[in-house]
C-alpha positions as CSV (number, residue, x, y, z in Angstrom):
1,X,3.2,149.7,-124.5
2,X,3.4,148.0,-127.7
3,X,4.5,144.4,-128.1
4,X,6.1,143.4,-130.6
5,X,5.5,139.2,-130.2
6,X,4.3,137.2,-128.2
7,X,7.3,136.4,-126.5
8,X,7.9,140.9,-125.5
9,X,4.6,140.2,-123.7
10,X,5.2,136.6,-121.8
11,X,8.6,138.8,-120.8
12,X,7.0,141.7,-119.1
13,X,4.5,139.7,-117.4
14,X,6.6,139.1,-114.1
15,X,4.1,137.5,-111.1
16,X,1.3,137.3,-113.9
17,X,2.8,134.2,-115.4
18,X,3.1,130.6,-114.0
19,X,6.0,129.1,-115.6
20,X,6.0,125.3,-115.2
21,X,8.8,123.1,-115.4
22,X,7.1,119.7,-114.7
23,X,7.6,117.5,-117.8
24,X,3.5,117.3,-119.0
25,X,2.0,116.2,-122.3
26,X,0.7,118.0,-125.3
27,X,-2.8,115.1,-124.9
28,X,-4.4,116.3,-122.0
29,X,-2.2,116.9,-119.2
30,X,-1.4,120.6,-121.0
31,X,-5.2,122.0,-121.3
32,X,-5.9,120.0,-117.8
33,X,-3.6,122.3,-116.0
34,X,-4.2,125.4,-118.2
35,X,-8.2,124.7,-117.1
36,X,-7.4,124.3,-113.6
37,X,-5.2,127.6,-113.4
38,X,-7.2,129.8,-115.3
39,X,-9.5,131.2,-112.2
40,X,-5.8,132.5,-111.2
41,X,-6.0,135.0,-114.1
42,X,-2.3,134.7,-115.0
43,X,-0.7,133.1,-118.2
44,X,0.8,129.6,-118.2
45,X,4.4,128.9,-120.2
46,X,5.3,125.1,-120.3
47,X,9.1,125.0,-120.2
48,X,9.3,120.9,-120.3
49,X,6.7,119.4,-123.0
50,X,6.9,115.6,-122.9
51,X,8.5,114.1,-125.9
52,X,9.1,117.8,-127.3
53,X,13.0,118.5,-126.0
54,X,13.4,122.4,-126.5
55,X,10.0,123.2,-127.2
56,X,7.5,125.3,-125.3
57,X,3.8,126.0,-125.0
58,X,2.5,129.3,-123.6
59,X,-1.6,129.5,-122.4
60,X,-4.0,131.1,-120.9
61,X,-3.0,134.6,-122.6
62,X,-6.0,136.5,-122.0
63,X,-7.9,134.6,-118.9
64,X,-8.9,137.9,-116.9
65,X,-9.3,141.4,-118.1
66,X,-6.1,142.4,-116.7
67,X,-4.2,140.6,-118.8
68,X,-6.5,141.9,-121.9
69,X,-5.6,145.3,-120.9
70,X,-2.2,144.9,-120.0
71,X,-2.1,143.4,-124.2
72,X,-3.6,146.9,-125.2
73,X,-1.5,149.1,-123.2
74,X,-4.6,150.3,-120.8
75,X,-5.7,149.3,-117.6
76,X,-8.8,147.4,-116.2
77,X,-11.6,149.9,-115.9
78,X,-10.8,151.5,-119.0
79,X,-10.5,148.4,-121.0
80,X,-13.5,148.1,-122.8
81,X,-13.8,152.0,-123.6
82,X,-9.8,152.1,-125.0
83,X,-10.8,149.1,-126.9
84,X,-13.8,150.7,-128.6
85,X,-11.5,153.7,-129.1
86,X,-8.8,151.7,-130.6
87,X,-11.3,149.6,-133.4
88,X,-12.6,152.5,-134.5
89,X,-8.9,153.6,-135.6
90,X,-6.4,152.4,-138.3
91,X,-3.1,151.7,-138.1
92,X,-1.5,149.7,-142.0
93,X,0.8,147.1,-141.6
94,X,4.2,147.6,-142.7
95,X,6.3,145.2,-144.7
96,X,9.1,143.7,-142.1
97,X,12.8,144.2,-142.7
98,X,13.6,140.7,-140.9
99,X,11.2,137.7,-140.7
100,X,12.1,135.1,-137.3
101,X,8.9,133.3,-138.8
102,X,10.5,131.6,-141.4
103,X,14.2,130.7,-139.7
104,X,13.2,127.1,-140.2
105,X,11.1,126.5,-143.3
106,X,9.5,123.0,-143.9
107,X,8.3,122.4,-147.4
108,X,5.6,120.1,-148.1
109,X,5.7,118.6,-144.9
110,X,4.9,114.8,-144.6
111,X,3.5,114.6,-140.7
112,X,2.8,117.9,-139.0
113,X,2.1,116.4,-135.8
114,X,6.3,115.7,-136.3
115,X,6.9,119.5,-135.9
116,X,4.7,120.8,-134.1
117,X,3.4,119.8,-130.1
118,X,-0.7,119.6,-131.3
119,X,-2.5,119.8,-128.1
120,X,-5.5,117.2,-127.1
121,X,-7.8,118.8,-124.7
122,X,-10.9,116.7,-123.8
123,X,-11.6,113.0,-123.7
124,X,-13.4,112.3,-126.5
125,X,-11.9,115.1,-129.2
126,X,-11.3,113.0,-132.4
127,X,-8.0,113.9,-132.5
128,X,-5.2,116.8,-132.0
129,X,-7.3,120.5,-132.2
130,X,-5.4,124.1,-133.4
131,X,-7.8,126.1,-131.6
132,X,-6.0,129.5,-131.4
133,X,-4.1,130.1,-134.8
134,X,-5.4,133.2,-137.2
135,X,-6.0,132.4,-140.5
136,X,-5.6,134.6,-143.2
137,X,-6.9,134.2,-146.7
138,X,-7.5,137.1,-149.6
139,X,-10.2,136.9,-151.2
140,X,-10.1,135.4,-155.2
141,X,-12.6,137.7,-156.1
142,X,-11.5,141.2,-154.2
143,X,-8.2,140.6,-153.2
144,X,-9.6,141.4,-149.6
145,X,-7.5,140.5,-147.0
146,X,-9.9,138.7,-144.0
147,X,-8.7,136.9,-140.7
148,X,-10.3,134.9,-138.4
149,X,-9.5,132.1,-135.2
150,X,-11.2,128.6,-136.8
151,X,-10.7,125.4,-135.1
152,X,-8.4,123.1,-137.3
153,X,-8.5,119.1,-136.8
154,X,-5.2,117.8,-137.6
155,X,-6.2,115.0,-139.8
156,X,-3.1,113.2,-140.2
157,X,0.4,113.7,-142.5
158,X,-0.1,117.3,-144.1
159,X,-4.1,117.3,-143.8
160,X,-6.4,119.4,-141.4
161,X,-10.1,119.9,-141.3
162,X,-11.2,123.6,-140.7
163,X,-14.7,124.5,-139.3
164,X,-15.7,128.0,-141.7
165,X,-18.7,129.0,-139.8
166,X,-18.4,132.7,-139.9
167,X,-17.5,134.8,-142.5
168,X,-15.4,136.2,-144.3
169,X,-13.4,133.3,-144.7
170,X,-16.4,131.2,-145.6
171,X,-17.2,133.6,-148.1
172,X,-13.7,133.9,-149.6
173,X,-14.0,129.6,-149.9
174,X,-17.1,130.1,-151.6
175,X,-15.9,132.7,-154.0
176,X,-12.9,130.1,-154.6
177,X,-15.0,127.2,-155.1
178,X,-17.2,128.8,-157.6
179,X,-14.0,129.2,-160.1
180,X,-12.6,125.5,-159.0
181,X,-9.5,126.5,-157.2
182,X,-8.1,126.2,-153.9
183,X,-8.2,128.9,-151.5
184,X,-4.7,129.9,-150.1
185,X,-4.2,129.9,-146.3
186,X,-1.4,131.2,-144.1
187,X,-1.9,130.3,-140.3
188,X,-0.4,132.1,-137.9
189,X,0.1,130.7,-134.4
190,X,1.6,132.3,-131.1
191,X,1.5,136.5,-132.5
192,X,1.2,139.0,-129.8
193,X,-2.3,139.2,-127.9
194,X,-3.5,142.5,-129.7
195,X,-3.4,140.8,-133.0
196,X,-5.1,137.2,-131.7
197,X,-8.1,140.3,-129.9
198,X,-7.9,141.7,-133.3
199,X,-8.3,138.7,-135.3
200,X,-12.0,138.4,-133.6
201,X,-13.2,141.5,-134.1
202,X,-16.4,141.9,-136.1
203,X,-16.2,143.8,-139.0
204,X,-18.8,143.0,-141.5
205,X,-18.2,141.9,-145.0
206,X,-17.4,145.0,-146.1
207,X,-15.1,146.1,-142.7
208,X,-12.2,147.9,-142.3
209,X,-8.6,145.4,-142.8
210,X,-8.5,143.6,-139.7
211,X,-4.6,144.0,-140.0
212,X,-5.4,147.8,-139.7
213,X,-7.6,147.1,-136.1
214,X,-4.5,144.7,-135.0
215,X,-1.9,148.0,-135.8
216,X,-4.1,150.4,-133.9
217,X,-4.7,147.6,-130.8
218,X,-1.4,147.1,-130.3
219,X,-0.4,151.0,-131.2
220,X,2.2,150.3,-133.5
221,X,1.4,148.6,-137.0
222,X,2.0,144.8,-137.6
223,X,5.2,143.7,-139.6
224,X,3.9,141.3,-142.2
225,X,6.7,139.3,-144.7
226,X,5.4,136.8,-148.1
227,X,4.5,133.4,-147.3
228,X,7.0,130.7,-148.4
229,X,4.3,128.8,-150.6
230,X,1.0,131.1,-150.8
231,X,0.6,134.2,-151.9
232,X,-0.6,135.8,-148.3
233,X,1.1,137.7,-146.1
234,X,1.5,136.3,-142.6
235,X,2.6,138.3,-139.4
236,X,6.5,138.3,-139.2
237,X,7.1,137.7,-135.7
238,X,4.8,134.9,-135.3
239,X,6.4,131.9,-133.5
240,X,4.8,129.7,-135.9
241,X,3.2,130.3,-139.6
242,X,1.2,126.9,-141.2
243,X,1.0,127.6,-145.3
244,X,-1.7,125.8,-147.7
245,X,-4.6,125.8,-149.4
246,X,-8.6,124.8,-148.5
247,X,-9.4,121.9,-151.2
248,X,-12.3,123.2,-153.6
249,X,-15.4,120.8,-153.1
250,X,-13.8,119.1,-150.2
251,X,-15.6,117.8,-147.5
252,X,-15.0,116.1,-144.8
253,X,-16.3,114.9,-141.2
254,X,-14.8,117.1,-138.8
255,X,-15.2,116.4,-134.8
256,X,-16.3,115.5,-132.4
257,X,-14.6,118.5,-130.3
258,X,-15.0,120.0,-127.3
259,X,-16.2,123.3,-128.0
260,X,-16.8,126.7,-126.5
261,X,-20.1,126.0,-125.5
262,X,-18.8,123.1,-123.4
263,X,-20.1,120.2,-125.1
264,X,-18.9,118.4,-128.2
265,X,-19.7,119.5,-131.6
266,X,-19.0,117.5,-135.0
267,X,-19.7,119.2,-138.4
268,X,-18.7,118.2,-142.5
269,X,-15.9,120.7,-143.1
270,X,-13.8,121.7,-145.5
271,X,-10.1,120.4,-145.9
272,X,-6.9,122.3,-145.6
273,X,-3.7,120.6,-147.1
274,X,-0.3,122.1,-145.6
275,X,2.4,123.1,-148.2
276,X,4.5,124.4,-145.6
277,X,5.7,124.8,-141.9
278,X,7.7,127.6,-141.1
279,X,8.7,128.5,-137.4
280,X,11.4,130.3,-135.0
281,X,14.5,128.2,-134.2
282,X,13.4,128.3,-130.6
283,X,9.2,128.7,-131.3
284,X,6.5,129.4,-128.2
285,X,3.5,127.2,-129.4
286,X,0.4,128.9,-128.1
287,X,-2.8,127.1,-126.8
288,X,-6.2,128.5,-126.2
289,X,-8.2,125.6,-124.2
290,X,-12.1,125.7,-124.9
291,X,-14.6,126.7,-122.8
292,X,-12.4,128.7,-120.1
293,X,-11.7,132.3,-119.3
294,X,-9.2,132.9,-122.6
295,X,-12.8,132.4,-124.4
296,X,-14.6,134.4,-121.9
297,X,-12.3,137.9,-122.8
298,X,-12.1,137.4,-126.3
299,X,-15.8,137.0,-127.0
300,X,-16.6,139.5,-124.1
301,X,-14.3,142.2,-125.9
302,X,-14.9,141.1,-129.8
303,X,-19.4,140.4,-129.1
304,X,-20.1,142.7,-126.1
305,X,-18.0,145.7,-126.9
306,X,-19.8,146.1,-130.3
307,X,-23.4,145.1,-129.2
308,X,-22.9,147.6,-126.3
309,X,-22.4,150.4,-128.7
310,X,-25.0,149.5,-130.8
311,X,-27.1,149.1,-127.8
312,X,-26.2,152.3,-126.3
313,X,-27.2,154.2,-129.7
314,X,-30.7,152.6,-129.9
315,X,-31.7,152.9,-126.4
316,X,-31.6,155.6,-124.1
317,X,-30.0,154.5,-120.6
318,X,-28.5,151.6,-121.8
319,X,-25.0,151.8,-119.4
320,X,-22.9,148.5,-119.9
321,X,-23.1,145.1,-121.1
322,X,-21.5,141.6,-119.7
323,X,-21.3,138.2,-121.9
324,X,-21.7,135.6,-118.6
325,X,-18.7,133.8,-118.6
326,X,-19.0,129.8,-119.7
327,X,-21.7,130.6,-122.0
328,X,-19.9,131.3,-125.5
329,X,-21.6,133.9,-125.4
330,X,-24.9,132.7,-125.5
331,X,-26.1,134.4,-122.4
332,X,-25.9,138.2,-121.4
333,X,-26.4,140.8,-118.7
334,X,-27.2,144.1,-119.3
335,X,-27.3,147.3,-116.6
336,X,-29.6,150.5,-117.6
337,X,-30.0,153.7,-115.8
338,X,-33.7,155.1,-115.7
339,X,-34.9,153.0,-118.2
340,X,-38.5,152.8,-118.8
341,X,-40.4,149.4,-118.6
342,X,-41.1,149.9,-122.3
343,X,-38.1,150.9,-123.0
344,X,-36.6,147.5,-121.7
345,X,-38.8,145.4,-123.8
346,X,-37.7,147.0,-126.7
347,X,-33.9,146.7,-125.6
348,X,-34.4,143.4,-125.0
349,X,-36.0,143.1,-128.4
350,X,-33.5,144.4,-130.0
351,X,-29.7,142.6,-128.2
352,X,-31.9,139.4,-129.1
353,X,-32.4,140.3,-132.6
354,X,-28.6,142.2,-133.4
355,X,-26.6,139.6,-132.0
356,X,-27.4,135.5,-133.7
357,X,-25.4,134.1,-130.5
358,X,-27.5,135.7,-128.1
359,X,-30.1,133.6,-126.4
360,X,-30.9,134.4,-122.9
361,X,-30.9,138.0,-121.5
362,X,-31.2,139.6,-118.1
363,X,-31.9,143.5,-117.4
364,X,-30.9,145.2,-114.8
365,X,-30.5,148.7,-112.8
366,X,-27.4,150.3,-113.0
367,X,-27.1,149.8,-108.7
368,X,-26.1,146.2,-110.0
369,X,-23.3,144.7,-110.5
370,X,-23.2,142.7,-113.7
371,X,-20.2,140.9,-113.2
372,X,-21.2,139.4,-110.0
373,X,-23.2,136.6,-110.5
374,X,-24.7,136.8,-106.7
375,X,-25.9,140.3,-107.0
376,X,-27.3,139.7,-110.5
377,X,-29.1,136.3,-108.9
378,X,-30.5,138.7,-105.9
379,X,-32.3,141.0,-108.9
380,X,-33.5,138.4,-110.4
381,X,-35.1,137.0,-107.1
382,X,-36.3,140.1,-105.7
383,X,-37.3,142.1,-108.6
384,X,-38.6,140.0,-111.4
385,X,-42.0,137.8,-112.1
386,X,-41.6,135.1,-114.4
387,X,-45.2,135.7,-115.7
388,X,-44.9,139.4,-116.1
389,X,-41.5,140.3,-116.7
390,X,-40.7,137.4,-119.1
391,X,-40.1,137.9,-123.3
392,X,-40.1,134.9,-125.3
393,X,-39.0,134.6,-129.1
394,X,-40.1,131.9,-130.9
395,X,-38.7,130.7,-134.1
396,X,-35.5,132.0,-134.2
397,X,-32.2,131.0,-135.7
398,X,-30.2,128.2,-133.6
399,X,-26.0,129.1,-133.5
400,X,-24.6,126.5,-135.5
401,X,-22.5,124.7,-132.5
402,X,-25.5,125.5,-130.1
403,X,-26.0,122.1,-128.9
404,X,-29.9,122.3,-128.4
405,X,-30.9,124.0,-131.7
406,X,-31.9,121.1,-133.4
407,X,-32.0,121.4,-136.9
408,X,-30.6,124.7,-137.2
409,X,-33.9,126.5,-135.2
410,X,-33.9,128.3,-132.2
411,X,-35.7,130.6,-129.3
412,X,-34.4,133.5,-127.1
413,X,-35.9,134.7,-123.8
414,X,-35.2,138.2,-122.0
415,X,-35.5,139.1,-118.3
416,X,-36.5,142.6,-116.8
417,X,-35.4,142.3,-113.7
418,X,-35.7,146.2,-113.2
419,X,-36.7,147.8,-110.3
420,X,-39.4,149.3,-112.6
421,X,-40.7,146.3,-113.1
422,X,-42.3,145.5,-110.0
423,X,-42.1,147.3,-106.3
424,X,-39.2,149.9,-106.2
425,X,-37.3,149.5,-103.3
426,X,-33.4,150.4,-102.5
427,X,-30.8,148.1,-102.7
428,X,-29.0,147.8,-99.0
429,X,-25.7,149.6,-99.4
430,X,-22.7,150.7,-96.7
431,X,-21.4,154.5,-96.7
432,X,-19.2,154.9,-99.0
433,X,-16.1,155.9,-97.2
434,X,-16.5,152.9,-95.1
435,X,-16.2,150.6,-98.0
436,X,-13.2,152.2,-99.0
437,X,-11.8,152.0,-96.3
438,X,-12.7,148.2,-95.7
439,X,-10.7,147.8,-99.3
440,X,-7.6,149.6,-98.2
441,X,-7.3,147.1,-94.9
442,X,-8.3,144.1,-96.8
443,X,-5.4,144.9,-99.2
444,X,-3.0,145.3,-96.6
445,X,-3.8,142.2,-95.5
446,X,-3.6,140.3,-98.6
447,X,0.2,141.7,-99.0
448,X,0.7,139.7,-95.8
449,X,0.2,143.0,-93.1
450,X,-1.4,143.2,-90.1
């Protein structure tokens, strides 16, 4: 089904969401629990925010795939084939008739922080982090509309630093920049999940409208209304909509924050003055925490969806794809089906090469499964030789908040842990019928049977 806001979605979640009514605080004590839930694969709404009377925080949106799926209106094991499906479709936005995002409307706002519960979530951040709101920017030159999730460091009164390290926002500032003017910014924070899974979808520069991915996601097309103070269109039925402009020439340190990679990052950044706040009388502010299975989905879904397909396009037997969770990506398992030992050099080659983030990668046989990180530990022990079935490439360009690629340079390495690679041997397995029968006790029992 479609939703049409966030708040349709935390409404049909029933057991999948935790609501908590313990008073805790937006510095710390909000990701700390969102972090220590996630493994539970539910979402989190905090009913009681300390010092925030009537205001609430929802997390951990998309920490498992069912919760991904349920946002698409599919179900696990067809979640990343609807989702290929639905990208490559188009659905326009539609101008909306009524716009809750702008009930309450705060001009040139003196102290965001005022209005808005900003969430600390590690020790040593610099400050309060927007980590989940989609900007949106047209660009000066084209008039293209582009979206993207950017970290935001609230700065103080009306000021944020914003980390542009993908385009095409970066580009659109550029494009700005080169005529001295401000880019104008609208961003929108708590919209439904399809849109935030949409907002992270690569596209190339020049893509299809994001906004048309979001409409065919959700299947039915986002309601967009005028910003108050820019001339962007924001989503409607946001819960919260941020207006202003990036400062030509601008820059600022920016950090340190703990990033996706788990480890702090600091960067010069450009700086975003707010014109406006605009929110629902009764807003849902949403939080993404770093580093934690909300990550994990969208990267797995907006990176390893795509490089699957083009994988699977390249290289005969290619069969699925898995971004290892905790690794922003960085690391990858990848399960082929009578794939040559040539053949997986050359794959490997090439998912090294395609994807920037990509660093380490492990091949495997399709009788492995590459979301368990036990079975794909046993191929590596039992079927791979460092010496022989090891690709190293030298050279390489580092990810910017890659911690260990100093000065911008980098390496990648690839595993073939096929069974072609070295002696072929079966992998121990129970009948069939027995296993499925196993499953159908074990999930009696679970229910509390006998």
């Amino acid at each position: 089904m479609a939703y049409a806001d966030l708040r349709a979605f935390l409404d049909d979640l029933g057991s999948d969401l935790i609501r908590v009514r313990e008073p805790l605080d937006p510095q710390f004590e909000i990701a700390a629990l969102l972090a220590e839930v996630q493994a539970s694969g539910r979402a989190v709404l905090f009913e009681n925010v300390r010092g925030r009377p009537g205001m609430r925080i929802a997390g951990n949106l998309l920490s498992s795939r069912r919760l991904a799926a349920r946002a698409i209106g599919t179900t696990e094991d067809r979640l990343i084939d609807t989702y290929v499906e639905r990208t490559g479709q188009r659905l326009p936005p539609v101008q909306a008739r009524e716009t809750p995002v702008q009930e309450v409307v705060h001009r040139q706002p003196a102290d965001v922080q005022a209005l808005l519960p900003l969430l600390t979530h590690h020790e040593k951040d610099a400050a309060p982090f927007l980590t989940c709101g989609v900007v949106l920017a047209r660009d000066p030159a084209t008039g293209q509309r582009g979206m993207g999730i950017h970290r935001m460091m609230f700065k103080g009164g009306n000021r944020f630093g914003v980390l542009f390290s993908n385009p095409p926002l970066s580009q659109f500032l550029a494009n700005a920049e080169r005529e001295g003017r401000p880019l104008e910014v609208a961003i929108a924070l708590g919209v439904d999940p399809a849109l935030l899974i949409a907002s992270v979808v690569k596209t190339g520069p020049l893509g299809p409208d994001k906004m048309d991915i979001a409409g065919a996601l959700r299947g039915a097309p986002v309601e967009l209304a005028r910003a108050v103070t820019v001339d962007v269109e924001v989503p409607a039925r946001a819960e919260v909509v941020l207006e202003g402009h990036v400062l030509p020439g601008v820059r600022e340190p920016e950090g340190p924050f703990g990033e996706n990679t788990g480890a702090y990052f600091t960067n010069v950044s450009p700086v975003i003055e707010a014109s406006a706040v605009t929110h629902r009388r009764d807003f849902i502010f949403p939080a993404l925490v770093p580093w934690t299975a909300d990550v994990d989905t969208l990267l797995s879904l907006a990176g390893g969806a795509e490089l699957l397909g083009q994988l699977k396009g390249l290289v005969r037997g290619v069969v699925d794809l898995e971004l290892v969770p905790g690794t922003c990506s960085f690391a990858a398992v990848i399960a082929v089906k009578d794939c040559p030992g040539h053949e997986v050099r050359r794959l490997i080659h090439l998912a090294l090469t395609l994807d920037r983030r990509l660093k380490v990668l492990t091949v495997v046989d399709d009788d492995v499964d590459i979301r368990n990180p036990r079975e794909v530990a046993w191929a590596l022990a039992t079927r791979f030789q460092p010496d022989r079935d090891t690709v190293i490439l030298g050279g390489m360009e580092g990810y910017i908040i890659d911690p260990s690629a100093a000065g911008g340079a980098g390496s990648k390495m690839g595993y073939d842990a096929t069974r072609g690679a070295g002696a072929a041997f079966d992998k121990i397995a129970m009948p069939p019928a027995a296993v499925a029968r196993a499953r159908a006790v074990a999930a009696t029992i679970s229910r509390g049977g006998s």
